[in-house]
C-alpha positions in Angstrom: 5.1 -4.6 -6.7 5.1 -2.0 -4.3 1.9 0.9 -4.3 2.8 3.7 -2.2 1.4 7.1 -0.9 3.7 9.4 0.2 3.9 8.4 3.7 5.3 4.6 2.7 7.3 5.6 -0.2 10.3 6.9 2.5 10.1 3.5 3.6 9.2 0.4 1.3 9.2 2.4 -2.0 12.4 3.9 -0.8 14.2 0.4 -0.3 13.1 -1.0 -3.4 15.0 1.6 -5.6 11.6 3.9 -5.9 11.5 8.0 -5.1 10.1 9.5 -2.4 7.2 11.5 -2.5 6.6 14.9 -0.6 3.9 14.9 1.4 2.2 17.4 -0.4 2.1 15.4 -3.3 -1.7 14.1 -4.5 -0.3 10.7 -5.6 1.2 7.7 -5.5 4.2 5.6 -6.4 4.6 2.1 -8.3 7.7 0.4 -7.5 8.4 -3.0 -9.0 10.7 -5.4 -6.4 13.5 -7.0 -8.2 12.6 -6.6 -11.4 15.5 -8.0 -12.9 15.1 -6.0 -16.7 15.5 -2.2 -17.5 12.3 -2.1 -18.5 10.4 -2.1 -15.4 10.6 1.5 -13.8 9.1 2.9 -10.7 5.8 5.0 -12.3 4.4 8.4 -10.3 0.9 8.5 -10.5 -2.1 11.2 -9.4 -4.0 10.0 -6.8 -7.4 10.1 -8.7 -5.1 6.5 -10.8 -6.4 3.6 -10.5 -4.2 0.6 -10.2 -5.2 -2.6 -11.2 -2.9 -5.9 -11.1 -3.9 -9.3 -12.0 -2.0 -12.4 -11.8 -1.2 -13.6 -15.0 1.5 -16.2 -14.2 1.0 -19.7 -13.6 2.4 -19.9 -9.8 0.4 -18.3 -6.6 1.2 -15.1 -5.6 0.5 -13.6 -2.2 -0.2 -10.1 -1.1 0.7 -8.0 2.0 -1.0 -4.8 2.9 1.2 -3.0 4.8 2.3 -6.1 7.1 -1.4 -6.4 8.6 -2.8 -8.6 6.0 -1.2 -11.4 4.1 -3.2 -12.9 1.4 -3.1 -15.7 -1.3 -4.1 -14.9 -5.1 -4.2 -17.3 -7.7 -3.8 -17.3 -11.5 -6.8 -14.6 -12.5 -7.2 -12.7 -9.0 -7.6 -9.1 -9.5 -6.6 -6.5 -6.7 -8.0 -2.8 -7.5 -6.0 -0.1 -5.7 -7.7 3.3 -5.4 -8.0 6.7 -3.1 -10.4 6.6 -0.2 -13.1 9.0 0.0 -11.6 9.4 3.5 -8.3 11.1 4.2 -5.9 11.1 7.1 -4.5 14.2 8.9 -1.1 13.7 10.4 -0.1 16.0 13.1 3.4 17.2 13.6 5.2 19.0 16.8 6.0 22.5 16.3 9.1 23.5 14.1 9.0 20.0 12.6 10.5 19.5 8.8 10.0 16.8 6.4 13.6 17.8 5.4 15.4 17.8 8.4 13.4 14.1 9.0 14.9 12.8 6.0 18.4 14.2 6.5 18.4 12.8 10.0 17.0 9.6 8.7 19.1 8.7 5.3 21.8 10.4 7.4 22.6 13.4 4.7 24.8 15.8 5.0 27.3 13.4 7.5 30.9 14.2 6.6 33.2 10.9 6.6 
């Protein structure tokens, strides 16, 4: 399961088959990995969501954060995802577009 803001859904929400999120946007994206059934869609949520998973299965699961943290859960384990009471200002050169980024990036707009 991927939990994304807008910044990571362009990259690992992205991958997985999720949307991506303007920057604007106050939320957050759910994207399941491989979920192998119909039934399990990627889910846009506010940012004031709380996310809760547990593991229910009977195998380990692990958890990465990022890929700065790797950690083991067990059958039980709870991890709460929520929004920090601190936020993050990203700065941008002059005449820079989140639009022209992405058509440069996903390569839009290439004829061939």
């Amino acid at each position: 399961l991927i939990i994304a803001t807008p910044t990571g859904s362009t990259a690992y929400a992205l991958s997985a088959g999720g949307p991506m999120l303007h920057p604007a946007i106050d939320g957050w994206v759910m994207v399941p990995i491989a979920p192998h059934t119909l039934s399990n869609r990627p889910v846009v949520l506010s940012s004031s969501s709380e996310i809760a998973v547990e593991i229910v299965a009977g195998k380990d699961a692990s958890a990465n954060f990022d890929m700065q943290t790797l950690t083991s859960l067990m059958h039980g384990d709870r991890i709460v995802v929520r929004r920090s009471p601190y936020s993050l200002r990203l700065l941008h050169p002059v005449g820079w577009s989140y639009f022209d980024t992405l058509r440069k990036k996903l390569h839009w707009n290439e004829g061939g």
